[in-house]
C-alpha beads as a LAMMPS data file, in Angstrom:
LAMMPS data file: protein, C-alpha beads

109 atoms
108 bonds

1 atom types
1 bond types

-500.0 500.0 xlo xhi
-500.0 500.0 ylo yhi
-500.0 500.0 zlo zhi

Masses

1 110.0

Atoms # bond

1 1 1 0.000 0.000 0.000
2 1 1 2.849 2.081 0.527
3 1 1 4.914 1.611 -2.404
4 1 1 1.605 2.779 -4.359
5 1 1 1.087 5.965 -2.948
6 1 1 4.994 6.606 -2.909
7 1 1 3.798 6.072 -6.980
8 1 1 1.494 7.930 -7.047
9 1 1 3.156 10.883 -5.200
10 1 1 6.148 10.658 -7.582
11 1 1 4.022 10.309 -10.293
12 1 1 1.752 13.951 -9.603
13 1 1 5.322 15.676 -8.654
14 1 1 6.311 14.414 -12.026
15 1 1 3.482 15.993 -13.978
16 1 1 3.504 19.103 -11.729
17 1 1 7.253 19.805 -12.599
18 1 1 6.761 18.573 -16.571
19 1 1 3.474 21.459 -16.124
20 1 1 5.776 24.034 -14.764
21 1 1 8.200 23.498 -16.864
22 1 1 5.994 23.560 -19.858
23 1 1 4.806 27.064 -18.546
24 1 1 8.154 28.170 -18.763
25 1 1 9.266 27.073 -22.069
26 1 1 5.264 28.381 -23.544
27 1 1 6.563 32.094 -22.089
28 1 1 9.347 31.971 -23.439
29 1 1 8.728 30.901 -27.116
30 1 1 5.778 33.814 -26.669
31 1 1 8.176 36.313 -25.631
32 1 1 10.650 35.363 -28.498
33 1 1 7.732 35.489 -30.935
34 1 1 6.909 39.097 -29.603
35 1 1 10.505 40.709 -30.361
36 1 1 11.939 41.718 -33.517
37 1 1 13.805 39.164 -35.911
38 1 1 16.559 41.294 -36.308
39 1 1 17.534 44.761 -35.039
40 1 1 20.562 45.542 -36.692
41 1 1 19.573 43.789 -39.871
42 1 1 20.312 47.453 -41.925
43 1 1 23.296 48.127 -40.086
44 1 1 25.651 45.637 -39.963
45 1 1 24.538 43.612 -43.455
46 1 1 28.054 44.432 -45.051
47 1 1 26.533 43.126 -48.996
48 1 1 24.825 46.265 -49.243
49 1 1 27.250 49.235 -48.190
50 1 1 28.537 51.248 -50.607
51 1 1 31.868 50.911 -48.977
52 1 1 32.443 47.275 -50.112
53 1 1 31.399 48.483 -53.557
54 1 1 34.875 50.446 -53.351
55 1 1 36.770 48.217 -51.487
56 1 1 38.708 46.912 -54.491
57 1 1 39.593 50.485 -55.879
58 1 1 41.008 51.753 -52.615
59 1 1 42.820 48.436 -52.229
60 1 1 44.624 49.187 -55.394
61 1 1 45.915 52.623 -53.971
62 1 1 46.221 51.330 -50.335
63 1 1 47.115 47.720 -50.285
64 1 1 45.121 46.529 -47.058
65 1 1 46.597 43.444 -46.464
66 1 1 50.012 44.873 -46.225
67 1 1 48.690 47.629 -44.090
68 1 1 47.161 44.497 -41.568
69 1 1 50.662 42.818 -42.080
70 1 1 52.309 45.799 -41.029
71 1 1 50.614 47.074 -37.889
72 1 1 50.890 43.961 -36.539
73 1 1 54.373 43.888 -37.700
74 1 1 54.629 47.341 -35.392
75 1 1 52.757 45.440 -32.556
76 1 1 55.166 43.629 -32.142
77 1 1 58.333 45.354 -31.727
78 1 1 56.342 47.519 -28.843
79 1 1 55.374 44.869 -26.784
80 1 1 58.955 43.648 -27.598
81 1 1 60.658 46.790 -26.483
82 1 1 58.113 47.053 -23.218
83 1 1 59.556 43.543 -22.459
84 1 1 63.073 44.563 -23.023
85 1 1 62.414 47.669 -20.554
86 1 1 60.749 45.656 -17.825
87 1 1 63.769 42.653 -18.516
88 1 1 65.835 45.346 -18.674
89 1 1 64.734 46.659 -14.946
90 1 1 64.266 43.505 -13.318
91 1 1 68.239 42.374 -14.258
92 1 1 69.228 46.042 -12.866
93 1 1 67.729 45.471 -9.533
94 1 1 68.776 42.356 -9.426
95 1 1 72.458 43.291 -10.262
96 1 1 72.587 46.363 -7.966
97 1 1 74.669 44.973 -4.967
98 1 1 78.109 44.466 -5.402
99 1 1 80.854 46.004 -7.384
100 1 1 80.864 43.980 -11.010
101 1 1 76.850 43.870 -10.448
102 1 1 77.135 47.965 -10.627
103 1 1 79.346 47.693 -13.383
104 1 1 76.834 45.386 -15.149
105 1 1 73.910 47.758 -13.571
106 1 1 75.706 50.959 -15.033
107 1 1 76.073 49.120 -18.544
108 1 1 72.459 48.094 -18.326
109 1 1 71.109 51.581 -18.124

Bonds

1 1 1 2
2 1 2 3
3 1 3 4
4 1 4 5
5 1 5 6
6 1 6 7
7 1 7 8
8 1 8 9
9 1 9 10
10 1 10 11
11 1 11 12
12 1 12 13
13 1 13 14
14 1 14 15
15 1 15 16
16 1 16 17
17 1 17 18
18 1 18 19
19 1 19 20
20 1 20 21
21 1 21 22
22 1 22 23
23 1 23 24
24 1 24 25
25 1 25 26
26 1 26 27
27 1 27 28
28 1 28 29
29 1 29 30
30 1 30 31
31 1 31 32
32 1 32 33
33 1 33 34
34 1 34 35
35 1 35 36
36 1 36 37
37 1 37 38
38 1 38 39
39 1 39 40
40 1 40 41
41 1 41 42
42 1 42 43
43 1 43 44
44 1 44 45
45 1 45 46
46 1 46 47
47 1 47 48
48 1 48 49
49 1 49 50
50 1 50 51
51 1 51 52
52 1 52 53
53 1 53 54
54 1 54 55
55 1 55 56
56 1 56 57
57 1 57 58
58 1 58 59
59 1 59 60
60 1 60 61
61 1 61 62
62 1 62 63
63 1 63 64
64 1 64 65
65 1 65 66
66 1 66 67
67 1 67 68
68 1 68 69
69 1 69 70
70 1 70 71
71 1 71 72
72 1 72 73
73 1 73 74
74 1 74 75
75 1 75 76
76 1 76 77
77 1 77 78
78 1 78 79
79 1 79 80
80 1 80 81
81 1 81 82
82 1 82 83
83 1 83 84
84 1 84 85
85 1 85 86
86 1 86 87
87 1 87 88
88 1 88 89
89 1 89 90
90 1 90 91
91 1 91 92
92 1 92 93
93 1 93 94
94 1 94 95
95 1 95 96
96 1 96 97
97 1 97 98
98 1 98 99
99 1 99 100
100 1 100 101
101 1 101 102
102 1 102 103
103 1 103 104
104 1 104 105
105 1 105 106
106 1 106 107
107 1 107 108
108 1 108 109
């Protein structure tokens, strides 16, 4: 007798959560239904600017790709330098104590 209503129990807990659940999801798809598709659908579709119309013509003046290669190119000898600078630091303090470490502290400056 009490394995049945333990069944039973389980069983309207079951439907009650499935229910709730159900609830939730209906809201949801409702709400989704309710809001625009898509609100930057003008903005950002890049087929119809006029810039990619002239993309190929200013290419031919400024070469883009070689611009791309080259800032990154410049990238990276500044965060090389700033590495060099704070390398550059940490061996000074390091090297600050005795009489050949100023000598190699001096030469580091």
């Amino acid at each position: 007798m009490s394995g049945a209503l333990i069944a039973l129990l389980c069983s309207i807990l079951i439907n009650f959560l499935a229910n709730v659940f159900s609830v939730v999801i209906e809201f949801i798809l409702i709400t989704q239904a309710m809001m625009p598709t898509d609100v930057f659908k003008g903005v950002l579709d890049i087929d119809t600017e006029l810039f990619t119309q002239w993309l190929p013509y200013v290419n031919w003046f400024v070469p883009l790709d070689y611009a791309v290669l080259l800032f990154g190119t410049f990238l990276d000898a500044y965060a090389s330098l700033i590495i060099f600078l704070y390398f550059k630091r940490i061996i000074r303090s390091i090297f600050s104590g005795g009489s050949i470490t100023k000598i190699i502290a001096e030469f580091l400056k």
